[in-house]
C-alpha positions as CSV (number, residue, x, y, z in Angstrom):
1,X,71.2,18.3,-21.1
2,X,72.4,15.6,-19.3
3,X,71.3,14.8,-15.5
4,X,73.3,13.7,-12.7
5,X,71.3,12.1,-10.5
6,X,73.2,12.1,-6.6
7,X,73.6,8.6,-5.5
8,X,72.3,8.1,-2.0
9,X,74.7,8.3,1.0
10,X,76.5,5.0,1.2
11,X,76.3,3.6,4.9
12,X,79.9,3.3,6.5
13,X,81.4,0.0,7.9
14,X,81.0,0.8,11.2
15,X,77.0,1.7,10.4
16,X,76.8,-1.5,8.6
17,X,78.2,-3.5,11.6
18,X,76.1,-1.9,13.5
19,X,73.5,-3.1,11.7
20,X,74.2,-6.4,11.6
21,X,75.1,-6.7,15.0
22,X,71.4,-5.5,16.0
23,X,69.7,-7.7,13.5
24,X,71.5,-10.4,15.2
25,X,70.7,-9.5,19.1
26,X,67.0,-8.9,17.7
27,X,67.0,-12.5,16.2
28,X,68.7,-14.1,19.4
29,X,66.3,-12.0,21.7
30,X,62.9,-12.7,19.8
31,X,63.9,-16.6,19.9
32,X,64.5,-16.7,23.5
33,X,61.2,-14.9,24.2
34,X,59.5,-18.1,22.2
35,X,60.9,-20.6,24.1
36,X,60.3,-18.5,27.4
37,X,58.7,-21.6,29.1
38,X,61.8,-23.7,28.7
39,X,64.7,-21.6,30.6
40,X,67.3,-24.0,30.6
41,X,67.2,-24.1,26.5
42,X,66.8,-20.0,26.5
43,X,69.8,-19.2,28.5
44,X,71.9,-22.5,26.4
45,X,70.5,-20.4,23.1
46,X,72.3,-16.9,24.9
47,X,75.5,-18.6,25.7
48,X,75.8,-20.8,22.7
49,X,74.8,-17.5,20.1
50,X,77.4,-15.5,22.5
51,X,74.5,-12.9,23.3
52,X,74.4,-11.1,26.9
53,X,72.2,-9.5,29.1
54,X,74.1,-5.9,28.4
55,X,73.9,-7.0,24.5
56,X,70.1,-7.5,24.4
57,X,69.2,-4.5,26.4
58,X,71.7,-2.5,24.2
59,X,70.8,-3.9,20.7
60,X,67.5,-5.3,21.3
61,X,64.1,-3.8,20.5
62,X,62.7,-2.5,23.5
63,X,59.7,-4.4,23.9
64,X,62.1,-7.4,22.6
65,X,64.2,-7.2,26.1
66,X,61.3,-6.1,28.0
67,X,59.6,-9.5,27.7
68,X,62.7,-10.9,28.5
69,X,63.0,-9.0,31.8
70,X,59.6,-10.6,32.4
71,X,61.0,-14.0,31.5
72,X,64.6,-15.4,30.9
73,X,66.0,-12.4,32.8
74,X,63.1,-12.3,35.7
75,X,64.3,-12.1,39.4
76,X,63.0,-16.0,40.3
77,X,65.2,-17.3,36.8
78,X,68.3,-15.5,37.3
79,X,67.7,-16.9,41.1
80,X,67.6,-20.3,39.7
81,X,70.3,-20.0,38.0
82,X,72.8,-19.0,40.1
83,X,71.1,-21.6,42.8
84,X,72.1,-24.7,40.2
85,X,75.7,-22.8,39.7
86,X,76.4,-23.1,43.6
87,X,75.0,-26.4,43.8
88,X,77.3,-27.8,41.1
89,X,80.3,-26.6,42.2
C-alpha cells in the first residue's frame, strides 16, 4: 500500500512578506536599542534602514519597542530632536 504523506501548508506571499518585513523591523529595532547611548547614530540607523516609529511598534517585538520607548523614542530625545530641527532651519 502506498502512503501519501500531506505536505504541510505552504505559507502565502503575503505571509511570507510579512515575515520578512518583521524580521527586518526586529533587526533595525534590536540595533537601535544597542547603540541607545549614541542617539544621533540610532535615529541616522531609522532613517537610513527607512524604519518608523509606527513600523517598530507594529512589527517589532514588544519588549524590542518597549526599550525603545525608554530610549530613542523617550520624551527628552524626541524633544531634542525636534529642538536641533527648529534650530537648523
Amino acid at each position: 500500500m502506498e502512503t501519501q504523506q500531506k505536505e504541510p501548508a505552504s505559507a502565502t506571499k503575503k505571509e511570507l512578506d510579512l515575515a520578512k518585513r518583521m524580521g527586518y523591523v526586529q533587526g533595525v529595532c534590536e540595533s537601535v536599542v544597542i547603540i541607545d547611548k549614541e542617539f544621533e547614530m540610532g535615529k541616522k540607523v531609522m532613517n537610513q534602514m527607512k524604519v518608523t516609529k509606527e513600523m517598530a511598534k507594529k512589527y517589532a517585538n514588544p519588549k524590542t519597542f518597549e526599550a525603545m520607548e525608554d530610549g530613542i523614542f523617550s520624551q527628552k530625545n524626541e524633544q531634542k530632536l525636534e529642538h536641533k530641527h527648529t534650530r537648523g532651519r
